[in-house]
C-alpha angles and dihedrals in degrees: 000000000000121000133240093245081045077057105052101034085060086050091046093057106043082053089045080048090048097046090052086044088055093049098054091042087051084057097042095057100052093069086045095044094058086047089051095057093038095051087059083248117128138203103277095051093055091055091048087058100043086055091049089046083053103057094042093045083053099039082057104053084043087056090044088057122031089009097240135079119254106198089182082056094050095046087054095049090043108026090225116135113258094226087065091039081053090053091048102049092048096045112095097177119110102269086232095075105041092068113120128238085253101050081062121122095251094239088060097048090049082052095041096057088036083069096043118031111082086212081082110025134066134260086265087059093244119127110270124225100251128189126254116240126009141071124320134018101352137137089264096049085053095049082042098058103025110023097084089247104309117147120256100235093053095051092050085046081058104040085053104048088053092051096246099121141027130221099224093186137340085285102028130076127184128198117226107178142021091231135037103221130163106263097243096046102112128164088252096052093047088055104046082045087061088045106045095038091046093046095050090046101055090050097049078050101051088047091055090045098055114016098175091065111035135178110237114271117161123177146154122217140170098048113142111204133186111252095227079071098045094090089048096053094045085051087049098046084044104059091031100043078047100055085039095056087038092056090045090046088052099048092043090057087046092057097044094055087050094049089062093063089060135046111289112241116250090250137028134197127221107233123203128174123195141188125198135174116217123200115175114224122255100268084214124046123215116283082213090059111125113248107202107221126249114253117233106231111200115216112229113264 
């Protein structure tokens, strides 16, 4: 029979194997998260869609096995209610689309009535330039009935910051897009995001599932370089990362032609094969580094 100290060493490591878990996850999420905020997306909304990924990941792994769907089981593997796994399940929208007003990141909703209400737009339906603080339909009466209780003065400093909005003068404020979106956010970069990180994940998974047998991941880490090299080591990586993935490209054509002439196999396998070139941010900034002053903004007498 196993023994109490049998006991507790088994507990000690699946804690010591949660805390770790958490860790990584802890490091995961700060680069998604920053994907998560550039992309206009909040909080809320990412929460909405982890819960989603987790009944269908679920859902999936039960079809793979018994062949149906158990919605009690996936409630007892996830936590989440089975009256939500059910609407999930059922829902064939694009989740996108099924997010609530509330579950908004607060910036876009400001801009979002801003657009809409013609309260704040002009006859011809366009977003007027308000001002900023007084009575009546101004920039401060919009944060103060539909920011969620963030200052004024914080939400134009944000949507500022993001490039949404203008400050005209000390008293006016324009609007200059629907959603404040990093600038380098694009549709294209969005999708090859979802590929390439998808894509990396799985394959560090599956290497950690089944370690006997793993899928081919090769790094080096560690190396601390002088910054006067760095250009010449990108311009290296580049032409070299370039003539590898051209070489692979070519034999993996080669195969598949060859692969024509004879009986197809019964099941095939997709095959992609990345490069990336990782440079971890300075931990200090410069103490040299310009601060751009914060600009006084009078209220109307």
């Amino acid at each position: 029979m196993p023994t109490n100290a049998s006991h507790k060493t088994a507990h000690k490591a699946r804690n010591d194997l949660q805390v770790l878990a958490k860790k990584a996850l802890l490091q995961l999420f700060d680069p998604l998260i920053g994907f998560v905020l550039d992309s206009g997306l909040s909080i809320p909304e990412l929460h909405s869609i982890l819960r989603e990924a987790a009944v269908r990941t679920v859902a999936a792994r039960q079809l793979d096995v018994a062949r149906r769907v158990n919605i009690s089981g996936i409630a007892a593997s996830t936590g989440i209610p089975r009256g939500e796994i059910s609407r999930i399940l059922k829902s064939n929208e694009d989740s996108s689309r099924q997010f609530t007003d509330r579950r908004q990141q607060s910036t876009n909703r400001i801009l979002s009535i801003w657009h809409q209400d013609p309260k704040f737009t002009t006859p011809a339906g366009k977003p007027a330039d308000l001002k900023i603080y007084g009575k009546g339909a101004t920039f401060e009466a919009l944060v103060r009935n539909y920011g969620r209780g963030i200052p004024t003065r914080a939400m134009l400093d944000e949507l500022t910051r993001a490039g949404a909005v203008e400050v005209l003068s000390s008293r006016l404020v324009r609007v200059k897009t629907l959603v404040a979106v990093d600038r380098g956010v694009t549709p294209r970069v969005i999708r090859s995001f979802g590929e390439r990180a998808t894509e990396l994940l799985s394959t560090m998974l599956q290497n950690m599932r089944n370690p006997d047998n793993p899928k081919f991941i090769a790094s080096i880490s560690e190396a601390t370089i002088a910054p006067a090299v760095l250009p010449l080591i990108r311009k290296e990586l580049s032409i070299k990362g370039a003539d590898f993935l051209a070489d692979i490209h070519d034999f993996l054509l080669r195969d598949t032609n060859a692969e024509t002439t004879k009986r197809r196999p019964s099941r095939s396998s997709r095959v992609s094969v990345t490069i990336y070139y990782h440079e971890s941010p300075h931990g200090v900034k410069s103490k040299r580094q310009a601060v751009r002053k914060r600009r006084n903004l009078r209220r109307n007498d």
